[in-house]
PyMOL Python script that loads the backbone (N, CA, C, O; Angstrom):
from pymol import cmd

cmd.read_pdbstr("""\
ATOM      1  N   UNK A   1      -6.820  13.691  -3.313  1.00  0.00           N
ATOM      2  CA  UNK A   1      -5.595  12.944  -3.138  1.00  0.00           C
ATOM      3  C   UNK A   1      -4.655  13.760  -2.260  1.00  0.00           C
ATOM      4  O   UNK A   1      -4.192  14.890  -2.416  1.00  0.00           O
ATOM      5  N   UNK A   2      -4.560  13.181  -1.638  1.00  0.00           N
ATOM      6  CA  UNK A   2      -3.166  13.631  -0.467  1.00  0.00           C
ATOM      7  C   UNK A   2      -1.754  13.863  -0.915  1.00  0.00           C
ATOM      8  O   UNK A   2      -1.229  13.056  -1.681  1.00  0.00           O
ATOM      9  N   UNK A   3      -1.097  14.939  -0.474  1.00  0.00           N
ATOM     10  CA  UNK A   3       0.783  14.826  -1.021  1.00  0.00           C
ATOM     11  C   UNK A   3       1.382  13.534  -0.505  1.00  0.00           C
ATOM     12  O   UNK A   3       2.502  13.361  -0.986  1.00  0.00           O
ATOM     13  N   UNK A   4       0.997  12.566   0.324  1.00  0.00           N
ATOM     14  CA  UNK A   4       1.170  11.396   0.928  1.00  0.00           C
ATOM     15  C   UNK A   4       1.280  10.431   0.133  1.00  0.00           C
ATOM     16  O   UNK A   4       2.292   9.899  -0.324  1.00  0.00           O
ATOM     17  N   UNK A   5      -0.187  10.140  -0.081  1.00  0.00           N
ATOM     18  CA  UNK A   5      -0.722   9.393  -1.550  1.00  0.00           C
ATOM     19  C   UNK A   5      -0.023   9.839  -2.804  1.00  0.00           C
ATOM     20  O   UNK A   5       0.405   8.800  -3.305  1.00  0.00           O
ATOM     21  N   UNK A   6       0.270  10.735  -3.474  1.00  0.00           N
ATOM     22  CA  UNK A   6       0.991  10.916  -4.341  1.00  0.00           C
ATOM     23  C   UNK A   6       2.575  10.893  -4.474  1.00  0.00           C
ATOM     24  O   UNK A   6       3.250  11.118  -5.478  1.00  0.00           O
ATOM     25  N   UNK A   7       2.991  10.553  -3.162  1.00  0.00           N
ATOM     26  CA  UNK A   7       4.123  10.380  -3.076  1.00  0.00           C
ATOM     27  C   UNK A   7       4.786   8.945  -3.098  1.00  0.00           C
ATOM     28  O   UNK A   7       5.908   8.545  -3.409  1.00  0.00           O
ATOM     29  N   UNK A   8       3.671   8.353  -2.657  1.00  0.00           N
ATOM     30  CA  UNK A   8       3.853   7.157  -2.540  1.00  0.00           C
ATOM     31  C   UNK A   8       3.298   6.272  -4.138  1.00  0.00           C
ATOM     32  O   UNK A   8       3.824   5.343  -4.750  1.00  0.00           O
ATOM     33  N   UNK A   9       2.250   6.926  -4.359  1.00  0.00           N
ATOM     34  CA  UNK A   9       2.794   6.837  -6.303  1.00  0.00           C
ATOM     35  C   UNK A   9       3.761   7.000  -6.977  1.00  0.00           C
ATOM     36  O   UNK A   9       4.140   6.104  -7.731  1.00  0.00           O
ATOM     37  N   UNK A  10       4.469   8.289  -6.871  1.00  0.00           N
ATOM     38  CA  UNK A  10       5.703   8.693  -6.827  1.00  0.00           C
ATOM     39  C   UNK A  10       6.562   7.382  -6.926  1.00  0.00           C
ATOM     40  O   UNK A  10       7.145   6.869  -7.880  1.00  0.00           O
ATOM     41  N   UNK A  11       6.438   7.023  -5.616  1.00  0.00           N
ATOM     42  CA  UNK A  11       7.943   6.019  -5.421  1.00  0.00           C
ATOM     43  C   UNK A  11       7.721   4.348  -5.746  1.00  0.00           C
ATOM     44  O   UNK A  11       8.704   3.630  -5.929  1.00  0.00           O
ATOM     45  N   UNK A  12       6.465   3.862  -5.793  1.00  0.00           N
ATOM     46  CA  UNK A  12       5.895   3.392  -6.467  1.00  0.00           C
ATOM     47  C   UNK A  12       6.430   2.948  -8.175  1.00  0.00           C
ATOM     48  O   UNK A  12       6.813   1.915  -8.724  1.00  0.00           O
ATOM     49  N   UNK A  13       6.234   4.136  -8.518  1.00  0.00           N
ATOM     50  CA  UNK A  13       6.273   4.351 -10.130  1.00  0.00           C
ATOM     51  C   UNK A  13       7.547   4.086 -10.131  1.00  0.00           C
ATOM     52  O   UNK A  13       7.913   3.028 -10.644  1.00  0.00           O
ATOM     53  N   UNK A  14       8.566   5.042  -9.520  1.00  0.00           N
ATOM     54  CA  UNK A  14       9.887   5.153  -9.873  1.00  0.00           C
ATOM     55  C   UNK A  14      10.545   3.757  -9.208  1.00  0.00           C
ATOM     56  O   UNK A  14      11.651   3.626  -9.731  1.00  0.00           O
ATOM     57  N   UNK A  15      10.384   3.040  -8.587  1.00  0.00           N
ATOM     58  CA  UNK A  15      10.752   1.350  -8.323  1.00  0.00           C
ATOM     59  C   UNK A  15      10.353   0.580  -9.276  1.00  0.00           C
ATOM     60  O   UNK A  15      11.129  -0.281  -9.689  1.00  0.00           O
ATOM     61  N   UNK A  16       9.268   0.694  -9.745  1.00  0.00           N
ATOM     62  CA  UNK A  16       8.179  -0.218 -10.626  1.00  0.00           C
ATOM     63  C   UNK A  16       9.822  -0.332 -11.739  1.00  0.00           C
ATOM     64  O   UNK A  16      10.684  -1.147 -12.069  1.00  0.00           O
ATOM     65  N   UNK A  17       9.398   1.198 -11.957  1.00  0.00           N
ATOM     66  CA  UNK A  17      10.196   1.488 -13.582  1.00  0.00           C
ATOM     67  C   UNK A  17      11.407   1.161 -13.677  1.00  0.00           C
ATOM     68  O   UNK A  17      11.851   0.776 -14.758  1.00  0.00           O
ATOM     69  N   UNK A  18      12.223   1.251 -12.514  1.00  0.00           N
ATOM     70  CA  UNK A  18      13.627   1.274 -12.421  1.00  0.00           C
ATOM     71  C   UNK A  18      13.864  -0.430 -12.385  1.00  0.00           C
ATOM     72  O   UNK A  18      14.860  -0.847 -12.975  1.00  0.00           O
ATOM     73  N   UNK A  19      13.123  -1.244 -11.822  1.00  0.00           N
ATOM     74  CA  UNK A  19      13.184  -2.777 -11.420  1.00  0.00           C
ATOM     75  C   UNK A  19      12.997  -3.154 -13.411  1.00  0.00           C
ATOM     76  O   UNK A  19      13.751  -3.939 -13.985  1.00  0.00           O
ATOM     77  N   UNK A  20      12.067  -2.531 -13.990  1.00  0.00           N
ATOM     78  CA  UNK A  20      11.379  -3.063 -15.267  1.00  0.00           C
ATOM     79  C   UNK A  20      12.702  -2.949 -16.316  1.00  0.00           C
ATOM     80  O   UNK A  20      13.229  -3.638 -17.189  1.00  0.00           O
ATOM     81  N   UNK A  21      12.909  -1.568 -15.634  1.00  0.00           N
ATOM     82  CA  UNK A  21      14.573  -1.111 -16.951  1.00  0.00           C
ATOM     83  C   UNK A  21      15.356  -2.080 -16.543  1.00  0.00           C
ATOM     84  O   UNK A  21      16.074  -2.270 -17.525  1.00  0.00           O
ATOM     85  N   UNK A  22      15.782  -3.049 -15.467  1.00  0.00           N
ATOM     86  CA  UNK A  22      16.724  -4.145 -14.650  1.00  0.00           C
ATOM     87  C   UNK A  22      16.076  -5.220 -15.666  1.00  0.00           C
ATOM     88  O   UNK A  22      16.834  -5.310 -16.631  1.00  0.00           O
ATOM     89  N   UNK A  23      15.405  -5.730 -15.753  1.00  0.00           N
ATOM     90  CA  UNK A  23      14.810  -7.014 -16.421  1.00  0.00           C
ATOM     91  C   UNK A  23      15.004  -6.901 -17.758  1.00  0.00           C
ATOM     92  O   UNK A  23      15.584  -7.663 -18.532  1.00  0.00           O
ATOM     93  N   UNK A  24      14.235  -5.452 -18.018  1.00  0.00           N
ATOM     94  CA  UNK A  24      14.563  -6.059 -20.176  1.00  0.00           C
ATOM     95  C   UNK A  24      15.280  -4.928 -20.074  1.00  0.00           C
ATOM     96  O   UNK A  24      14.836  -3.809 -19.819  1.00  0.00           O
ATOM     97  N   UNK A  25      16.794  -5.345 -20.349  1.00  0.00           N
ATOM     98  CA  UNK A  25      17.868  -5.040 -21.041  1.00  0.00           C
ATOM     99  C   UNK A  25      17.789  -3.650 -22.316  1.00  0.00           C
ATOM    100  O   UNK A  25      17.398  -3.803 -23.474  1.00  0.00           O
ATOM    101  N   UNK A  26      18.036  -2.986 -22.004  1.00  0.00           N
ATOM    102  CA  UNK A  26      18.473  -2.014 -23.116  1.00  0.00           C
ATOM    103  C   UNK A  26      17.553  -0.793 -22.773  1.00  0.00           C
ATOM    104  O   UNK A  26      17.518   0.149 -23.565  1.00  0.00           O
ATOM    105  N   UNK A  27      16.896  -0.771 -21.759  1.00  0.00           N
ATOM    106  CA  UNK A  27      15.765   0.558 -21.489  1.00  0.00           C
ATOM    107  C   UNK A  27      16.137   1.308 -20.445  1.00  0.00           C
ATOM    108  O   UNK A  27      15.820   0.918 -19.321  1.00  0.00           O
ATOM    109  N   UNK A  28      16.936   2.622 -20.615  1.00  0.00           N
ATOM    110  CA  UNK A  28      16.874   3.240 -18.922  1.00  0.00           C
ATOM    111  C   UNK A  28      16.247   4.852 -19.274  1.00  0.00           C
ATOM    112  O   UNK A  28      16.803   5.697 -19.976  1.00  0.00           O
ATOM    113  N   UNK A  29      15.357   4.938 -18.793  1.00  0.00           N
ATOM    114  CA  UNK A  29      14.831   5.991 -19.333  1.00  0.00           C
ATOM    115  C   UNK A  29      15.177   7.435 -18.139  1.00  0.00           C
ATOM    116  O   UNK A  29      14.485   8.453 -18.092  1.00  0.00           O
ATOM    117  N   UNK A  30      16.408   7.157 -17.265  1.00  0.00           N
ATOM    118  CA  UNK A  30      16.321   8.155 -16.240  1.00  0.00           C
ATOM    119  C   UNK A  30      15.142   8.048 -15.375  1.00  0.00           C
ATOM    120  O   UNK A  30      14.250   7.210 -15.510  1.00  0.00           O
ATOM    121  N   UNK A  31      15.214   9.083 -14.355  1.00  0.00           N
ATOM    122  CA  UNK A  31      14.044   8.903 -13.128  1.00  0.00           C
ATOM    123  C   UNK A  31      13.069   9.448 -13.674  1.00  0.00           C
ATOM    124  O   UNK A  31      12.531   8.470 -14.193  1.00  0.00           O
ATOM    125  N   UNK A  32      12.536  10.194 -13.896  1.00  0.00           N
ATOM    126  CA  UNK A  32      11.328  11.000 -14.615  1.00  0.00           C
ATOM    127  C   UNK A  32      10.649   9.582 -15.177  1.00  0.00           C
ATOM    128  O   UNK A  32       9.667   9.006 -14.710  1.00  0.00           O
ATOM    129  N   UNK A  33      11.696   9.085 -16.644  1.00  0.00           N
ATOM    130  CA  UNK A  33      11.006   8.462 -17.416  1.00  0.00           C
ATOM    131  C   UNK A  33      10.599   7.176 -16.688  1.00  0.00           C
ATOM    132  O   UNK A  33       9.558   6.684 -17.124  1.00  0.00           O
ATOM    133  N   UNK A  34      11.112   6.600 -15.801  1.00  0.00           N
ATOM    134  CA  UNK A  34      11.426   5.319 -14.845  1.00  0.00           C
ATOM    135  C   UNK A  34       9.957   5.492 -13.943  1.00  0.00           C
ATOM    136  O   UNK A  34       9.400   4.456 -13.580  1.00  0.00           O
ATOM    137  N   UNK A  35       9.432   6.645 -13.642  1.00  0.00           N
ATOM    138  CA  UNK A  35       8.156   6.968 -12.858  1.00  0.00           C
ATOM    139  C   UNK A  35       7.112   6.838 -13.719  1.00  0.00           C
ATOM    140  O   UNK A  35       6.118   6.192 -13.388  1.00  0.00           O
ATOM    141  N   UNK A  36       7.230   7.518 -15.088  1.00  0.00           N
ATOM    142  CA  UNK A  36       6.105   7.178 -15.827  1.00  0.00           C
ATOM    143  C   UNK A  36       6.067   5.828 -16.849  1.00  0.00           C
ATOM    144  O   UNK A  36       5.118   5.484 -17.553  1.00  0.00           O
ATOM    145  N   UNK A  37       7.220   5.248 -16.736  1.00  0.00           N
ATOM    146  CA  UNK A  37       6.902   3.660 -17.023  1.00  0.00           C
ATOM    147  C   UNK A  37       6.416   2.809 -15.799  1.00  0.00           C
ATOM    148  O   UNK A  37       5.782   1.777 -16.021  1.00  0.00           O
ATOM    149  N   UNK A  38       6.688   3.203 -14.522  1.00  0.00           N
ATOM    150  CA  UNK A  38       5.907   2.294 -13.678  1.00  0.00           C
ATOM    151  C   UNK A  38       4.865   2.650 -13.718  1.00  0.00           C
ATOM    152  O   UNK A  38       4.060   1.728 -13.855  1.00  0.00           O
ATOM    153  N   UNK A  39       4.288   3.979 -13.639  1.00  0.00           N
ATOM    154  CA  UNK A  39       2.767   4.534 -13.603  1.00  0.00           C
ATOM    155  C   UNK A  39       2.086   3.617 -14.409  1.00  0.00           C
ATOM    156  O   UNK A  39       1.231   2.809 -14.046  1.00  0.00           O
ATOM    157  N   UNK A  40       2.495   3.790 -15.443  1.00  0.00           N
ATOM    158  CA  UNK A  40       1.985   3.221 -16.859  1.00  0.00           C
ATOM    159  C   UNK A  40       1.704   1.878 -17.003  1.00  0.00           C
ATOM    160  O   UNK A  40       0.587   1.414 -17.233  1.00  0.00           O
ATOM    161  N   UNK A  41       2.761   1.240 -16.861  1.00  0.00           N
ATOM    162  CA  UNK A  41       2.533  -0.589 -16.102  1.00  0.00           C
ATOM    163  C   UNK A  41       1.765  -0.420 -15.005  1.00  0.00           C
ATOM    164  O   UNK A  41       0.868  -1.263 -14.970  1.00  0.00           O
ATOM    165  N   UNK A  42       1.757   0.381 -14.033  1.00  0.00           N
ATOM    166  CA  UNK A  42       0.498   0.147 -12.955  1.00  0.00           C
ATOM    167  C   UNK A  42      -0.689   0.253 -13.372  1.00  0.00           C
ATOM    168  O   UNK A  42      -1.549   0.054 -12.514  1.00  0.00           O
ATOM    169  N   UNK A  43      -1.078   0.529 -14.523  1.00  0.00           N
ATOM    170  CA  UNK A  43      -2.423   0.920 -15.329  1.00  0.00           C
ATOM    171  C   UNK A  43      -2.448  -0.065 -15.945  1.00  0.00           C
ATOM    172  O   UNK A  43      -3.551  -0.608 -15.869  1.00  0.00           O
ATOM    173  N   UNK A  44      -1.572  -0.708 -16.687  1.00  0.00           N
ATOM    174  CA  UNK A  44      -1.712  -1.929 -17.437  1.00  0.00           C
ATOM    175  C   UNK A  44      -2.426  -3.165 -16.620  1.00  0.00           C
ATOM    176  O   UNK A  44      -3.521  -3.719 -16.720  1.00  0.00           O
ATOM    177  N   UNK A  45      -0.942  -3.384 -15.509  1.00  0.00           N
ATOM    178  CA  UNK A  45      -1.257  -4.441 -14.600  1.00  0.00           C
ATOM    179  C   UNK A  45      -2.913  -4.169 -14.057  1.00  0.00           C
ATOM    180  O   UNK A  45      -3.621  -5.147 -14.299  1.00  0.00           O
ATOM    181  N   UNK A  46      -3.465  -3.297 -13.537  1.00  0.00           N
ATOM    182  CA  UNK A  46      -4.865  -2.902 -12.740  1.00  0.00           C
ATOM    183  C   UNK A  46      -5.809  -3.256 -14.110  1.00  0.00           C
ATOM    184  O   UNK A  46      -6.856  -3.854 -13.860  1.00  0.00           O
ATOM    185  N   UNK A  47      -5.670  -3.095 -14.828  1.00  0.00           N
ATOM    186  CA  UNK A  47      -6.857  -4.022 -16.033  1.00  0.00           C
ATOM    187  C   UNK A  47      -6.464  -5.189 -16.475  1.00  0.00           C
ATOM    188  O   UNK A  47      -7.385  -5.914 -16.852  1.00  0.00           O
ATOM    189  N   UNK A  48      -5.072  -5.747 -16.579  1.00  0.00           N
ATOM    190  CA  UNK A  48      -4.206  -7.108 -17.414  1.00  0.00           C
ATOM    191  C   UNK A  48      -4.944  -8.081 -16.251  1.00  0.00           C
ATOM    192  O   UNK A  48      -5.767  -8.908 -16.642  1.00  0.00           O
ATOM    193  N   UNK A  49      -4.592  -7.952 -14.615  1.00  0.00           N
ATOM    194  CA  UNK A  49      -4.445  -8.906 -14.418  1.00  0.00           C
ATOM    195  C   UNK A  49      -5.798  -9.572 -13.385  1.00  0.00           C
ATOM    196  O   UNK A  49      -5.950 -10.776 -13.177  1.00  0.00           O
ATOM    197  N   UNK A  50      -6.614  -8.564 -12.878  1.00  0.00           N
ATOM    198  CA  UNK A  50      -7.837  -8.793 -12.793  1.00  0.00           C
ATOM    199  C   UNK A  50      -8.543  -9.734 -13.912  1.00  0.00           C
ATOM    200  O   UNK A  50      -9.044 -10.827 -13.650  1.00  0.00           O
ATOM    201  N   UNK A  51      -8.510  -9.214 -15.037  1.00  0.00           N
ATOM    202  CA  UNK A  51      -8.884  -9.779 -16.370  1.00  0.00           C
ATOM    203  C   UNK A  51      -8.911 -11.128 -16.075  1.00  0.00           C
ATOM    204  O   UNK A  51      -9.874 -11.872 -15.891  1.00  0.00           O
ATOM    205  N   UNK A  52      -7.389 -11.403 -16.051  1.00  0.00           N
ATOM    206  CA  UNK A  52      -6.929 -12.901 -16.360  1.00  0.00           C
ATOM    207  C   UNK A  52      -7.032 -13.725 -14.675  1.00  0.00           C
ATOM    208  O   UNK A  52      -6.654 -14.888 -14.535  1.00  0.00           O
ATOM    209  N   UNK A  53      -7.505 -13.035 -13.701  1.00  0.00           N
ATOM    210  CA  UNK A  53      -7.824 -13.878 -12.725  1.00  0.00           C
ATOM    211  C   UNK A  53      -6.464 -13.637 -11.677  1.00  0.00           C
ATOM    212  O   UNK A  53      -6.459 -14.082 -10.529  1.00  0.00           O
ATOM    213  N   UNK A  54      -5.742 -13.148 -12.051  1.00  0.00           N
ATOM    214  CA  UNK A  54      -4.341 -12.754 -11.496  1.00  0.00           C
ATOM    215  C   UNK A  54      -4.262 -12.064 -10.062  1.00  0.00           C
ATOM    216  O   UNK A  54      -4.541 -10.868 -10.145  1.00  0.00           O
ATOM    217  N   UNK A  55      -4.024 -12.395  -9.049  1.00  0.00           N
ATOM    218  CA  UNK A  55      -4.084 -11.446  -8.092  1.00  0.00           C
ATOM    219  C   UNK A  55      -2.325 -11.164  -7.241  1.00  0.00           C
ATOM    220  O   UNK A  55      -1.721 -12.194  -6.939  1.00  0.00           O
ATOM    221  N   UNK A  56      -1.977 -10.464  -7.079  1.00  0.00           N
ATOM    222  CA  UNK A  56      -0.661 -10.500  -6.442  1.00  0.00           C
ATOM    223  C   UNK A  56       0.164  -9.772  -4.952  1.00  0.00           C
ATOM    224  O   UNK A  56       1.247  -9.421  -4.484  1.00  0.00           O
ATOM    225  N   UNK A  57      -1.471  -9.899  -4.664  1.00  0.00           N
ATOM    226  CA  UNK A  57      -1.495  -9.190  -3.011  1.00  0.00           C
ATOM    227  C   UNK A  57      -1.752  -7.986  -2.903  1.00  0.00           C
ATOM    228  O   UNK A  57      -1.868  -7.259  -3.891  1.00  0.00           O
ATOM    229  N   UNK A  58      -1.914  -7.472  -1.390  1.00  0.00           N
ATOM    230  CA  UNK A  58      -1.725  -6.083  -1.618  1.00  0.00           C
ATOM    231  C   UNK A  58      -0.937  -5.355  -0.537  1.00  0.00           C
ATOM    232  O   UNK A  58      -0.453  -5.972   0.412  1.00  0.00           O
ATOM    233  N   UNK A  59      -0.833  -4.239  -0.664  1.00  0.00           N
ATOM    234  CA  UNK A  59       0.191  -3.501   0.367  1.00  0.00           C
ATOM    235  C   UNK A  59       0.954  -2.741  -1.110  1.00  0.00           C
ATOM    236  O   UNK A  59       0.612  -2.802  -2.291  1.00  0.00           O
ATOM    237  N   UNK A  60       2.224  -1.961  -0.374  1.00  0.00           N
ATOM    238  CA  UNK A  60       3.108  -1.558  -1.147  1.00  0.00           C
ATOM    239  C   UNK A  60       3.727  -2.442  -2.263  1.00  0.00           C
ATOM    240  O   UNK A  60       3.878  -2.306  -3.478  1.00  0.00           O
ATOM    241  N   UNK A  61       4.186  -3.933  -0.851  1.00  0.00           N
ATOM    242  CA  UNK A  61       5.110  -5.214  -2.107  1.00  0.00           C
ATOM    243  C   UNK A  61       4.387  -5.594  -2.998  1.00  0.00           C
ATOM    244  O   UNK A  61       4.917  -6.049  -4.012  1.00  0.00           O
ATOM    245  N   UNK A  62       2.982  -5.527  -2.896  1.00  0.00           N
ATOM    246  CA  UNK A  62       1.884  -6.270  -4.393  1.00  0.00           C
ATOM    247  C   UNK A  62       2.016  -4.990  -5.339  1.00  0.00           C
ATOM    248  O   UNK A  62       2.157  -5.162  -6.550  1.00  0.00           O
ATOM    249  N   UNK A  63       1.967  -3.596  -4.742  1.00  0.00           N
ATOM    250  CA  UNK A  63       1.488  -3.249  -5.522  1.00  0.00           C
ATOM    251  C   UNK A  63       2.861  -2.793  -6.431  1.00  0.00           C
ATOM    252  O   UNK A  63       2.675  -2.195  -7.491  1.00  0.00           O
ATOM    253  N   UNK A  64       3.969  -3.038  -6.063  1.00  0.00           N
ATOM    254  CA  UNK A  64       5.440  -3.030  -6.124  1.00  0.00           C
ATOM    255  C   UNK A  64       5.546  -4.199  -7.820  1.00  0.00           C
ATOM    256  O   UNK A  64       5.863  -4.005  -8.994  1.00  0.00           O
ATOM    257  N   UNK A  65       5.121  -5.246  -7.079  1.00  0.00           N
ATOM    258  CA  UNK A  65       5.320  -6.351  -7.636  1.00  0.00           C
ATOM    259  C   UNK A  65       4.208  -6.481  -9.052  1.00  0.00           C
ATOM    260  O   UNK A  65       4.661  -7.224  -9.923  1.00  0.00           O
ATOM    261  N   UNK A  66       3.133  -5.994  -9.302  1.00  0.00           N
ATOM    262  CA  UNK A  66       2.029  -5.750 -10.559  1.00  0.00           C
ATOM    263  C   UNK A  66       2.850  -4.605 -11.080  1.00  0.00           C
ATOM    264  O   UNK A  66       3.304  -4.990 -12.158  1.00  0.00           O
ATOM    265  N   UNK A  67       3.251  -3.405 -10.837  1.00  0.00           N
ATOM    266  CA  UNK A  67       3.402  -2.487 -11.392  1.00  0.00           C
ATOM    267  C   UNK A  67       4.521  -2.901 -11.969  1.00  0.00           C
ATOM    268  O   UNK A  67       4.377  -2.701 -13.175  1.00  0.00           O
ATOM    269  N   UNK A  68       5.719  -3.443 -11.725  1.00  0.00           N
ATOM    270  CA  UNK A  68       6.897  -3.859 -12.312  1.00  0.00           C
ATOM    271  C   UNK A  68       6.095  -4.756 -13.532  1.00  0.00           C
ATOM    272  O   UNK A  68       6.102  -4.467 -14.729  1.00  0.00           O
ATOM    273  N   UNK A  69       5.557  -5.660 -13.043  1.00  0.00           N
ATOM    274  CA  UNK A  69       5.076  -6.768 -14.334  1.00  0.00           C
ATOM    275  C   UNK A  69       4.410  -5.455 -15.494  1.00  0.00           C
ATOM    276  O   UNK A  69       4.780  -5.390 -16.666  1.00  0.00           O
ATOM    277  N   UNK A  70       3.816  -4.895 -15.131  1.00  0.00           N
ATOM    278  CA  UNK A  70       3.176  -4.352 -15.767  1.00  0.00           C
ATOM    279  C   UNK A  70       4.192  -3.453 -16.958  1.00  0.00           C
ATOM    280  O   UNK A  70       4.320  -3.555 -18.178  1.00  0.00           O
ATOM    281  N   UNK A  71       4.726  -2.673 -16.056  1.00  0.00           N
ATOM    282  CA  UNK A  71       5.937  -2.057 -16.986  1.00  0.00           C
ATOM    283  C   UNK A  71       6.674  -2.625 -17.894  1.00  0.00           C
ATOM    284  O   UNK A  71       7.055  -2.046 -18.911  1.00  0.00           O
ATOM    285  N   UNK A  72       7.054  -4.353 -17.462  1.00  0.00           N
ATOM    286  CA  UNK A  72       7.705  -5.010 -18.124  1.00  0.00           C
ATOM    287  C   UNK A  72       7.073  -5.498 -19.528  1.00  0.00           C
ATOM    288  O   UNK A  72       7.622  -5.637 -20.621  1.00  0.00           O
ATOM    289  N   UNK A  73       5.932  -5.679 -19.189  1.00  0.00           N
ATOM    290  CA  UNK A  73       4.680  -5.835 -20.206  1.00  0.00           C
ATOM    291  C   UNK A  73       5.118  -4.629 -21.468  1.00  0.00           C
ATOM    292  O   UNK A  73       5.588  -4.778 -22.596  1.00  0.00           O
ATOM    293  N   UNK A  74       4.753  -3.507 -20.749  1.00  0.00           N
ATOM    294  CA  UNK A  74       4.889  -1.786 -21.366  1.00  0.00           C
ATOM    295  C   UNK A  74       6.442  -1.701 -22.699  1.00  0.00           C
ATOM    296  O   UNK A  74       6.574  -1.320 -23.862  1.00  0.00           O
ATOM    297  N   UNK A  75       7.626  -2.503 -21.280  1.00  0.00           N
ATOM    298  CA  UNK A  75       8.689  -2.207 -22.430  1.00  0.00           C
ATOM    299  C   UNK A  75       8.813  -3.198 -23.220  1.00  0.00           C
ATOM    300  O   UNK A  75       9.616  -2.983 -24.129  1.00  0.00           O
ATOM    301  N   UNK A  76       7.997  -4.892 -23.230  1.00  0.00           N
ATOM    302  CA  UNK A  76       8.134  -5.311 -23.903  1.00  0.00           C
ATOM    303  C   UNK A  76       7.488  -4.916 -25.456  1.00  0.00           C
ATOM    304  O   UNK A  76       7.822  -5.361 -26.554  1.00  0.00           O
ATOM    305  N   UNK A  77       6.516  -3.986 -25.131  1.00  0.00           N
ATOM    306  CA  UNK A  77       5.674  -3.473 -25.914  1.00  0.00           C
ATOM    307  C   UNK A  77       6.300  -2.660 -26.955  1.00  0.00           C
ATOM    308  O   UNK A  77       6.166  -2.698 -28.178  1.00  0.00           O
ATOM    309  N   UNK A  78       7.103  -1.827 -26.106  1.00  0.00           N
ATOM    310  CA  UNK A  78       7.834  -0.513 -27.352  1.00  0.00           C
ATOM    311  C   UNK A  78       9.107  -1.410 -27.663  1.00  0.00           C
ATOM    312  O   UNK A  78       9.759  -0.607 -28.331  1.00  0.00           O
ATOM    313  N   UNK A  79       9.722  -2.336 -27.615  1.00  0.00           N
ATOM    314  CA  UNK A  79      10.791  -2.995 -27.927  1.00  0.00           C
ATOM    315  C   UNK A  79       9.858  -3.317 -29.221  1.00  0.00           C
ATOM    316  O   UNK A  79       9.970  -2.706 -30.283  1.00  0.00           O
ATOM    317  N   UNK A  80       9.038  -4.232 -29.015  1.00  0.00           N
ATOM    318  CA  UNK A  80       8.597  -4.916 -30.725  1.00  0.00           C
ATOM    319  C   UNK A  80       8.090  -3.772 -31.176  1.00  0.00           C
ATOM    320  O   UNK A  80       7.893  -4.030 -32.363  1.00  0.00           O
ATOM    321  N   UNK A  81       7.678  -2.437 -30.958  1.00  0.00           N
ATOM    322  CA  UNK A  81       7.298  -1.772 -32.147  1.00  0.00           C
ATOM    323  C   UNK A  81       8.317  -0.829 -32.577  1.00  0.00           C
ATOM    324  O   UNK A  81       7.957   0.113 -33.282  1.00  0.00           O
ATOM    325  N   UNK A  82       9.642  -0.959 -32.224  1.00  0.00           N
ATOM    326  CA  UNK A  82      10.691  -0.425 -32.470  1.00  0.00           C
ATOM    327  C   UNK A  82      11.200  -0.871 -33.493  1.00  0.00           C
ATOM    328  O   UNK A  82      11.608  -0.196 -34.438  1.00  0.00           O
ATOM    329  N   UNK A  83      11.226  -2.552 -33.349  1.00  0.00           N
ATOM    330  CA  UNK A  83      11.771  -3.669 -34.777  1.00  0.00           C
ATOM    331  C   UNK A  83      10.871  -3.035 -35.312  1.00  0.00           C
ATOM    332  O   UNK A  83      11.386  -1.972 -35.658  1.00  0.00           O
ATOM    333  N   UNK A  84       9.589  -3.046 -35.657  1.00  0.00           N
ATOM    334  CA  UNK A  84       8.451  -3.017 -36.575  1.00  0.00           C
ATOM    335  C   UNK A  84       9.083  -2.329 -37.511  1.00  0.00           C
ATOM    336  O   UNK A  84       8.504  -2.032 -38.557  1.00  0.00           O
TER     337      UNK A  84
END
""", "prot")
cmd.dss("prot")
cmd.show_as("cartoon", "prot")
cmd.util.cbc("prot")
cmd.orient("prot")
């Protein structure tokens, strides 16, 4: 992997995460945490939505656009096991 490629994970992650903390209300986990919630939704989304037949382009904006869903997925996730 290239410092290129990882940078662009990097910024990636930290958009994903920062767009995901914008949507559901009550999550800002700072930049650090904002990179590894998009990471994390980008892992989700790359098995969720293949699965289900889902495709959402590619380039940066697709991969922009899965990784956010994905995250959003992620914080909807720790929100209900927070009530729990």
């Amino acid at each position: 992997m290239t410092i290129e490629a990882l940078l662009i994970i990097l910024l990636i992650g930290a958009v994903a995460g920062w767009l995901a903390g914008l949507i559901v209300k009550g999550f800002g986990f700072g930049l650090l945490g904002n990179i590894v919630v998009g990471i994390v939704g980008a892992l989700i989304a790359s098995f969720l939505f293949p699965a289900i037949g889902l495709g959402l382009g590619e380039g940066i904006l697709g991969s922009i656009i899965a990784a956010t869903l994905g995250a959003v997925i992620l914080l909807f996730l720790i929100r209900l096991v927070k009530r729990a």
